[in-house]
VMD Tcl script that draws the C-alpha trace (Angstrom):
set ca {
  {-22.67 42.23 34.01}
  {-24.69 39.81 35.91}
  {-28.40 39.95 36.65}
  {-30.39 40.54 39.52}
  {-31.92 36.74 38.99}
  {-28.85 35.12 40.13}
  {-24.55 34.73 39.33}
  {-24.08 34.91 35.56}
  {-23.04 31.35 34.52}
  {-20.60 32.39 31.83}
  {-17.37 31.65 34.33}
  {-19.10 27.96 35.21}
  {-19.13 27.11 31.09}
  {-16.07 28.74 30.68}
  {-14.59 26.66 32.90}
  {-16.11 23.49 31.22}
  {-15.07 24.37 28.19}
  {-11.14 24.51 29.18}
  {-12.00 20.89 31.19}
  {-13.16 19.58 27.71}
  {-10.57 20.95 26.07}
  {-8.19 20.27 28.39}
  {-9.40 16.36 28.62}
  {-11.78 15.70 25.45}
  {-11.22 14.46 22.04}
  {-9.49 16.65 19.44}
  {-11.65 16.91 16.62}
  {-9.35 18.61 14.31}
  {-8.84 15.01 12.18}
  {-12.14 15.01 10.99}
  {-11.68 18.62 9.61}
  {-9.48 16.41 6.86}
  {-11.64 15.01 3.56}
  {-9.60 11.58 3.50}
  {-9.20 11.22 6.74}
  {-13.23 11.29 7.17}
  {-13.39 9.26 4.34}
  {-10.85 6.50 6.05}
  {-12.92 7.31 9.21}
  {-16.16 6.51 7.94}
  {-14.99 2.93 6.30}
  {-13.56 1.79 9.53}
  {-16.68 2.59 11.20}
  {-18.35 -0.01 8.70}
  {-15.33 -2.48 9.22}
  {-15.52 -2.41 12.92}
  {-19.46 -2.58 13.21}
  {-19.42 -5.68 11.05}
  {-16.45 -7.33 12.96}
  {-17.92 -7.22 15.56}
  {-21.60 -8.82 14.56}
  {-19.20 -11.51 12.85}
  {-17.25 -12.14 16.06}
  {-19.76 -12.93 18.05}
  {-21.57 -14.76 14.84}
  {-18.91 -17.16 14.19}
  {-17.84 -17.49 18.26}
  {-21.61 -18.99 18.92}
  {-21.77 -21.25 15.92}
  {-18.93 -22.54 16.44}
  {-19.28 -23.24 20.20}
  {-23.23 -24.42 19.06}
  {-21.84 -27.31 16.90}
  {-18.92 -27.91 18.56}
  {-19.66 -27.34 22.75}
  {-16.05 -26.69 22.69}
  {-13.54 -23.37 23.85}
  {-10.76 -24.96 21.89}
  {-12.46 -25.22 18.83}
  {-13.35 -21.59 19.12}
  {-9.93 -20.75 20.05}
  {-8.58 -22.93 16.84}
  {-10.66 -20.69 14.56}
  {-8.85 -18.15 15.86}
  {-5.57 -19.88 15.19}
  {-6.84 -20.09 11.20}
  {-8.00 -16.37 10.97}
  {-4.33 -16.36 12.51}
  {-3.16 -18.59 9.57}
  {-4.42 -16.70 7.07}
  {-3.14 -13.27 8.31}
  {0.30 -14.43 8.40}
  {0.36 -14.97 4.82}
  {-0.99 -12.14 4.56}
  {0.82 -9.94 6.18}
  {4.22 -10.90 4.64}
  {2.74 -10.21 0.99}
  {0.67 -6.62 2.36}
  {4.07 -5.58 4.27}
  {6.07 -5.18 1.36}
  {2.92 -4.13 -0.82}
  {1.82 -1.11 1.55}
  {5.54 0.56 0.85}
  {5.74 -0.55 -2.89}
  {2.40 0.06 -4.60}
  {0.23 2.28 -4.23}
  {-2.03 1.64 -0.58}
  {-5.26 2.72 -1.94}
  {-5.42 -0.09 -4.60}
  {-4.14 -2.47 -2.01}
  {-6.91 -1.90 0.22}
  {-9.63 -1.92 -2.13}
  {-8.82 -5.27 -4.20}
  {-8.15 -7.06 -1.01}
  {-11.79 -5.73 0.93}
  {-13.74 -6.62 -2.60}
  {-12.44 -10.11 -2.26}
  {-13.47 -10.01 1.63}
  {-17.33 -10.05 -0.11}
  {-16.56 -13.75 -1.15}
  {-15.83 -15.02 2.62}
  {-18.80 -13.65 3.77}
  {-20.53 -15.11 1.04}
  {-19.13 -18.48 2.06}
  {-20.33 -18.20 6.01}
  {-23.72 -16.93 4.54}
  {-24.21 -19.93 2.41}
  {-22.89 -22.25 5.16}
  {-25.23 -21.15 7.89}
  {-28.30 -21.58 5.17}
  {-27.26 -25.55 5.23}
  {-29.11 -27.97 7.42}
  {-26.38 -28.79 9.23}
  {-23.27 -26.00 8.78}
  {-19.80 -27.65 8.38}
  {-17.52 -26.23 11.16}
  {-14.68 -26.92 8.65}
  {-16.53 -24.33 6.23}
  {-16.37 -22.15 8.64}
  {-12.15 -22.74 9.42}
  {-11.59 -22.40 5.96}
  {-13.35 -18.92 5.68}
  {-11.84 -17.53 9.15}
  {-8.56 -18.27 6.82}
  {-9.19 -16.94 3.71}
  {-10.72 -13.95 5.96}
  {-7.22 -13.30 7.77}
  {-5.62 -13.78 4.24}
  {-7.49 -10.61 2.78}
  {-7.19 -9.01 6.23}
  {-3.54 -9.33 6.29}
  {-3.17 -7.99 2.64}
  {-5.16 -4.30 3.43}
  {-4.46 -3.71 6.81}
  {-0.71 -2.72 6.92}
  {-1.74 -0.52 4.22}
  {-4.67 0.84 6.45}
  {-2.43 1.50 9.33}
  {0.39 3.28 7.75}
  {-1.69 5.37 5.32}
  {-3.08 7.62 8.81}
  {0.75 9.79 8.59}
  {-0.29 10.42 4.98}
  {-3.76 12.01 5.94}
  {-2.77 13.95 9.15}
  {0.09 15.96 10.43}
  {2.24 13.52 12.94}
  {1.88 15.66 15.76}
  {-2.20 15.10 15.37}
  {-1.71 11.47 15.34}
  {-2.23 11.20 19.04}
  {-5.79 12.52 18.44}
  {-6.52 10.65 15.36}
  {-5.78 7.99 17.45}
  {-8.20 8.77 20.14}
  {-10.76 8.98 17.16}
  {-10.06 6.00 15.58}
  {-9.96 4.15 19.46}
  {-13.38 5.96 19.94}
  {-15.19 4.67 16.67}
  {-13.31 0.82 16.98}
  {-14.74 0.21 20.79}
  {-17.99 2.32 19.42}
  {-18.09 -0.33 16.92}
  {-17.27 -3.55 19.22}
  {-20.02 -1.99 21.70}
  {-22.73 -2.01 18.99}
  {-21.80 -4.76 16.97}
  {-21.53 -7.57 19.36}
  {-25.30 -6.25 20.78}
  {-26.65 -6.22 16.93}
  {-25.45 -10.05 16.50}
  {-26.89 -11.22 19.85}
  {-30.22 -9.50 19.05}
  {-30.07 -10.74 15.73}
  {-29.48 -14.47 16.31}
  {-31.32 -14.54 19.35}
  {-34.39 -13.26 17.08}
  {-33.93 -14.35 13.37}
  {-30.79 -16.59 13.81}
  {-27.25 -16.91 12.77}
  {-27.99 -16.42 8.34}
  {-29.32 -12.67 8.97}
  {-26.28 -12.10 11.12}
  {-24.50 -12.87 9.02}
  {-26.19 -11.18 5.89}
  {-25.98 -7.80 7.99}
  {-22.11 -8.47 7.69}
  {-22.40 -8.84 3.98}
  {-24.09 -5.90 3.91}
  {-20.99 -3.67 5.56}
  {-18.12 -6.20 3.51}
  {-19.99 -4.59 0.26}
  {-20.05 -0.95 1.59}
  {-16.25 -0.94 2.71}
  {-14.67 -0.84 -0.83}
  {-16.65 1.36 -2.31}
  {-15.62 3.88 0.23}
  {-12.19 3.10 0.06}
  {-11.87 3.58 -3.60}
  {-12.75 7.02 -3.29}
  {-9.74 7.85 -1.49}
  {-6.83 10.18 -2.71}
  {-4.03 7.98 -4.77}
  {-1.39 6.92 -1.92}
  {1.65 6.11 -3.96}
  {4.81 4.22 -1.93}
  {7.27 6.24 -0.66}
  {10.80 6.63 -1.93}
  {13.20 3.93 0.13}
  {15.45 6.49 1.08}
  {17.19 3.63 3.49}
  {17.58 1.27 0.71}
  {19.81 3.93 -1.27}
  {23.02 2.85 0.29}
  {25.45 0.84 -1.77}
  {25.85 -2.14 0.71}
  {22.30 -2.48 1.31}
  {21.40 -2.36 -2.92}
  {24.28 -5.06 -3.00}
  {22.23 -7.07 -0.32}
  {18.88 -6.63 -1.89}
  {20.02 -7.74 -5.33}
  {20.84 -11.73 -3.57}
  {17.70 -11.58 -1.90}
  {14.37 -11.54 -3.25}
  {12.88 -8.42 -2.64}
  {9.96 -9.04 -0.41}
  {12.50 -11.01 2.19}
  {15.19 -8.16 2.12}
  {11.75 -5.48 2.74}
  {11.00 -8.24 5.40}
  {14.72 -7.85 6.64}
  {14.85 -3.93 6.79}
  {11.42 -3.57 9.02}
  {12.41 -6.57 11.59}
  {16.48 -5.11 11.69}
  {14.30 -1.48 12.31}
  {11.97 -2.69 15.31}
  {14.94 -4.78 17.25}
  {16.48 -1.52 16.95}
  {14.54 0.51 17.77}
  {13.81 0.41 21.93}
  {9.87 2.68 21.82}
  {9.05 0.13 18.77}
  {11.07 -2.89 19.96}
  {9.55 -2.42 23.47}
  {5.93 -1.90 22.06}
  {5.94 -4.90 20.76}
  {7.33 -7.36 23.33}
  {4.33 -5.81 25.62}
  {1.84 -6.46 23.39}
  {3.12 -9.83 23.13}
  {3.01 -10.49 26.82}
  {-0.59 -9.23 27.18}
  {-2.11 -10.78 24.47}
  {-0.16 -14.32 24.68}
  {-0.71 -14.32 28.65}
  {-4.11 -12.78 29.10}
  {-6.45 -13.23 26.40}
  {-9.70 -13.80 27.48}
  {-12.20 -13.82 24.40}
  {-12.24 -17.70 23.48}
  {-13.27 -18.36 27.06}
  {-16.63 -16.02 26.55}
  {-18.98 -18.76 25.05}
  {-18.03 -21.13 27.73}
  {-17.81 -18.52 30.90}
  {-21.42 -17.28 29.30}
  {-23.13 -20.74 29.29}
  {-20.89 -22.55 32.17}
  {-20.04 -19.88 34.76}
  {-22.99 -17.31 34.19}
  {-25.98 -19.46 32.74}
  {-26.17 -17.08 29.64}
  {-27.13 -17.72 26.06}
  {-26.26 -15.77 23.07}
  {-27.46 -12.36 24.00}
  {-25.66 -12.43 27.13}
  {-22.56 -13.36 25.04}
  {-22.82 -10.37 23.48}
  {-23.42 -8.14 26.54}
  {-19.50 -9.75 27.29}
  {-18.30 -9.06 24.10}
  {-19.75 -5.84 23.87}
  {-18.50 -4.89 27.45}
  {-15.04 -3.85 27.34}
  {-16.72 -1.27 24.79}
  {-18.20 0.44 27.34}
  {-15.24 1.71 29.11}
  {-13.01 1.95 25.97}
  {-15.70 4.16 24.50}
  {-15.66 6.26 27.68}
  {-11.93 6.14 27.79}
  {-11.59 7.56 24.07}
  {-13.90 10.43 24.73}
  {-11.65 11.50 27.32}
  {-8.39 10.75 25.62}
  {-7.26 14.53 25.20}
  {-4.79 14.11 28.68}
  {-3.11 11.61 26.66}
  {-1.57 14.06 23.76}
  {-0.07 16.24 27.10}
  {1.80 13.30 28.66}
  {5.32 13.67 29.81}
  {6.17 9.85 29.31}
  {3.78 8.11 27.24}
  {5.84 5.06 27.31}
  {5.21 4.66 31.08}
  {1.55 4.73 30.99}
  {1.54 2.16 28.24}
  {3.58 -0.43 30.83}
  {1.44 0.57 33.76}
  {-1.40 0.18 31.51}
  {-0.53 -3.65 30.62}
  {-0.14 -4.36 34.73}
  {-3.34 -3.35 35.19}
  {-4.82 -5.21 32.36}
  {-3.07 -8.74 34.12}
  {-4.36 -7.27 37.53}
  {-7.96 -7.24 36.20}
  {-8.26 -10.31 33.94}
  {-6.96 -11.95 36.83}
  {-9.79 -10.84 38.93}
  {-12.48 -12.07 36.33}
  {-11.54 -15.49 37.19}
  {-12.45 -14.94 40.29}
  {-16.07 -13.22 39.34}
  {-19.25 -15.08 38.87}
  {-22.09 -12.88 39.14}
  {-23.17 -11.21 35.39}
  {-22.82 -7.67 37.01}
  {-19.52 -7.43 38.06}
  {-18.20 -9.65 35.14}
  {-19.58 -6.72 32.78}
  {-17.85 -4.13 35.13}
  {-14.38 -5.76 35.09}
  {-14.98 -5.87 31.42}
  {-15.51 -2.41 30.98}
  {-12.67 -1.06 33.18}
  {-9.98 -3.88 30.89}
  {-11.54 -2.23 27.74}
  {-10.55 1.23 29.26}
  {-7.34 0.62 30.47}
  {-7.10 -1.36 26.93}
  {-8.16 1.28 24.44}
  {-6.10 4.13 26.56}
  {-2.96 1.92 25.61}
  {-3.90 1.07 22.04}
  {-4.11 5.17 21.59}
  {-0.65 5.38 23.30}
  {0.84 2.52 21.72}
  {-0.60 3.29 17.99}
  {0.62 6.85 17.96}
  {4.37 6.24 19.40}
  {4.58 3.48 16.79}
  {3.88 5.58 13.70}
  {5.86 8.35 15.26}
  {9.05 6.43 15.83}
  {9.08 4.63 12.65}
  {9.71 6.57 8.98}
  {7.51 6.55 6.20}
  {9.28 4.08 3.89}
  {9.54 1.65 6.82}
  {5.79 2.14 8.33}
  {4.05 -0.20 5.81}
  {6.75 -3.28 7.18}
  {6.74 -2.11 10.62}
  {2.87 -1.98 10.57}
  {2.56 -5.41 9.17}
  {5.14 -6.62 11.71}
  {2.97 -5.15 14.41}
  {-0.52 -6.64 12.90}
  {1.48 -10.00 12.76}
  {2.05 -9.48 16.38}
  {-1.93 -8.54 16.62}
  {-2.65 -11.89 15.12}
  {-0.36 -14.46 16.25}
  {0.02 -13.72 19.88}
  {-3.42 -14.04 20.71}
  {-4.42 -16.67 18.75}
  {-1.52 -18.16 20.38}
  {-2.97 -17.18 23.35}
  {-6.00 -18.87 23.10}
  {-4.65 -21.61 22.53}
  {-3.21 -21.84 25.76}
  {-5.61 -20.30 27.92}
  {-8.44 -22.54 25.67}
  {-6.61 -25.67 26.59}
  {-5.89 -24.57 30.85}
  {-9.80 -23.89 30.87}
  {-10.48 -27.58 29.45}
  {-8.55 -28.86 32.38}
  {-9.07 -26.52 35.49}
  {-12.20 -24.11 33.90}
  {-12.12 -20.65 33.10}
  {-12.09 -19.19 36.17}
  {-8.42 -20.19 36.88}
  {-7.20 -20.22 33.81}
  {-8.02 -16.51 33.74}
  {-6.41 -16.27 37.51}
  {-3.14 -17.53 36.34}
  {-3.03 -16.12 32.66}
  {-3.57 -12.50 34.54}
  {-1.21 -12.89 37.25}
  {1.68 -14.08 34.87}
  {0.45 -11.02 32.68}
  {0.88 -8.57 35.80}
  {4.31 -10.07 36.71}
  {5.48 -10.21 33.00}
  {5.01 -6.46 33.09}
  {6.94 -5.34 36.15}
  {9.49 -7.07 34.62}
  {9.57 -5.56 31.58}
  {9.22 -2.23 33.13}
  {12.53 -3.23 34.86}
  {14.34 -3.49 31.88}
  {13.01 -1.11 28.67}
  {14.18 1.75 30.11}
  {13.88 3.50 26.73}
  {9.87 2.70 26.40}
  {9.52 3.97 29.63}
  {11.17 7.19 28.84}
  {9.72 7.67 25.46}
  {8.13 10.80 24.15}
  {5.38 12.53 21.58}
  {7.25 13.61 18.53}
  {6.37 15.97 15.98}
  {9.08 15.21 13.21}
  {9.20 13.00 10.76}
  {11.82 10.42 10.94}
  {15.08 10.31 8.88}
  {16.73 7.17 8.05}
}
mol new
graphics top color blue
foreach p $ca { graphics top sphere $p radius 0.5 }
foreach p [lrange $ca 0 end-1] q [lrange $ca 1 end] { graphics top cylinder $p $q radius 0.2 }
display resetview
């Protein structure tokens, strides 16, 4: 019964409860003991990536005054994840993933402890710091297809769409704070306590891992055919595991689809070995305003995951992925054309929306489509993809912005990004038409 003082506001909350149910994070993940667990390690991970990004990004550019330089320590962390990713691939569905992550994050303590001890010399060796960025992506490559395909084991599949919103929520979180706590720091103290706050997390992260459940491999129900046990036998068994994921993802048209556009965003449009230069060149910055950029697209992807709950309800979640990767060429093609701090931060922020609303999409149909024994090889042929095409990437857009600066190198990397798309669209019918599933895959 309402008062005499005025309408009873029960209706108005009601009503903003079904909107935030309707369009706000599922929190029913976190309700799960590992999966908190997991949750609170990769909140560690991602906080100290993204103090070391920005870290190694300005002493590299500081020694070297060069975007190709920062773009080839990208190619090494690159380098090192491709090895190992084709030793974690096969590990992840063979041994048991919990071990697998925590060996391979303890040794991550020693490359930190290599770009500590570097950045205490007089003058830091920029081929110190290559040869950590590689060992880095070596012990990278090992855990994370084990990361990625333990998230089925801790929550039901048809949940996965909000454990991805979750995960997409603490990651940009993460890359929001991070990159702010690096500039801050070196801009203060300088690049060794940056780098010692890293250390600090690298420790942290196994220790939490280790106190994970026991994730055995699954059984390789799709190796139990006779013709394929007659094929593993004359192949080693890592390349035959190797084999079975690629034959799965070519395929497959959600995961074969998935990752050609992730391909043809990252190799096309990657703008992150441009930010030391477009900082200091373009917007007169120094190190804190490099990590306003970096810490930018957080903005909107932490928005964007907060109001991720419309994406579990969607009719044809392949279709928003494809629009999503036009509108990322549409708007890294219209940073090349910014120069004023404010709207380069606000073009930022939308990319890291569109971005992380894709990543949730993208992540979820993956695991979804792909079974259990397979996920661990499928992951690591994704993270491979993660790796390579944007190092690759910057490689190319590093070397355009040496000859015709960043701004048009950014122009024509997002307009070939935005064309590459409709294309695509044209012709992966089944992405477009994929849906949410809440089965498990049989082989």
């Amino acid at each position: 019964m309402s008062s005499n003082n005025g309408p009873d506001p029960a209706p108005d909350a009601g009503r903003a409860a079904g909107w935030w149910a309707r369009h706000g994070l599922d929190l029913a993940p976190l309700r799960m003991s590992a999966f908190r667990l997991l949750y609170l390690a990769r909140l560690v991970g991602v906080l100290t990536y993204g103090v070391l990004a920005v870290s190694v990004a300005w002493q590299v550019w500081s020694l070297t005054q060069s975007s190709l330089h920062v773009a080839g320590v990208g190619v090494g962390l690159a380098i090192g994840t491709l090895a190992g990713l084709l030793w974690g691939g096969v590990l992840a569905d063979r041994a048991d993933r919990r071990r697998v992550m925590v060996m391979s994050r303890a040794a991550y303590v020693l490359v930190i402890v290599i770009l500590l001890a570097n950045s205490l010399r007089e003058t830091p060796g920029v081929s110190w710091i290559y040869a950590a960025t590689v060992l880095s992506g070596l012990t990278g490559g090992i855990s994370a297809p084990s990361l990625m395909s333990t998230l089925p084991r801790l929550v039901p599949l048809a949940l996965l769409p909000a454990a991805g919103a979750l995960n997409a929520l603490l990651e940009q979180g993460g890359r929001l704070v991070g990159p702010l706590i690096a500039g801050a720091v070196i801009a203060a103290w300088g690049l060794a306590y940056s780098f010692s706050v890293v250390l600090v997390g690298a420790i942290l992260i196994p220790v939490l891992l280790s106190r994970l459940p026991s994730l055995p491999a699954a059984p390789d129900a799709a190796g139990a055919s006779a013709g394929k046990a007659s094929a593993s036998r004359r192949r080693p068994a890592s390349i035959q595991g190797w084999i079975d994921g690629a034959r799965f993802a070519l395929k497959s048209p959600v995961v074969g689809g998935l990752l050609i556009l992730d391909v043809l965003m990252a190799l096309l449009a990657t703008p992150w070995v441009l930010l030391p230069q477009w900082s200091e060149q373009v917007l007169g910055g120094d190190a804190r305003l490099l990590g306003m950029l970096h810490a930018a697209p957080a903005v909107g992807a932490v928005l964007a995951a907060a109001l991720a709950g419309w994406t579990r309800r969607l009719r044809r979640p392949g279709g928003v992925v494809v629009l999503a990767a036009l509108c990322w060429g549409v708007l890294m093609a219209g940073l090349g054309s910014v120069s004023s701090v404010f709207l380069a931060l606000a073009v930022l922020a939308l990319a890291g929306a569109v971005d992380t609303i894709s990543d949730i999409i993208r992540g979820a149909l993956l695991q979804q489509h792909t079974p259990d024994h397979l996920r661990g090889r499928v992951s690591a042929l994704w993270l491979l993809e993660v790796n390579l095409a944007p190092a690759a990437g910057g490689m190319l857009i590093g070397g355009v912005a040496q000859r015709l600066g960043p701004a048009l190198a950014l122009l024509a990397g997002g307009a070939c990004c935005a064309l590459g798309s409709l294309a695509l669209a044209g012709c992966q019918k089944g992405l477009r038409a994929s849906q949410w599933s809440d089965r498990a895959l049989t082989p």
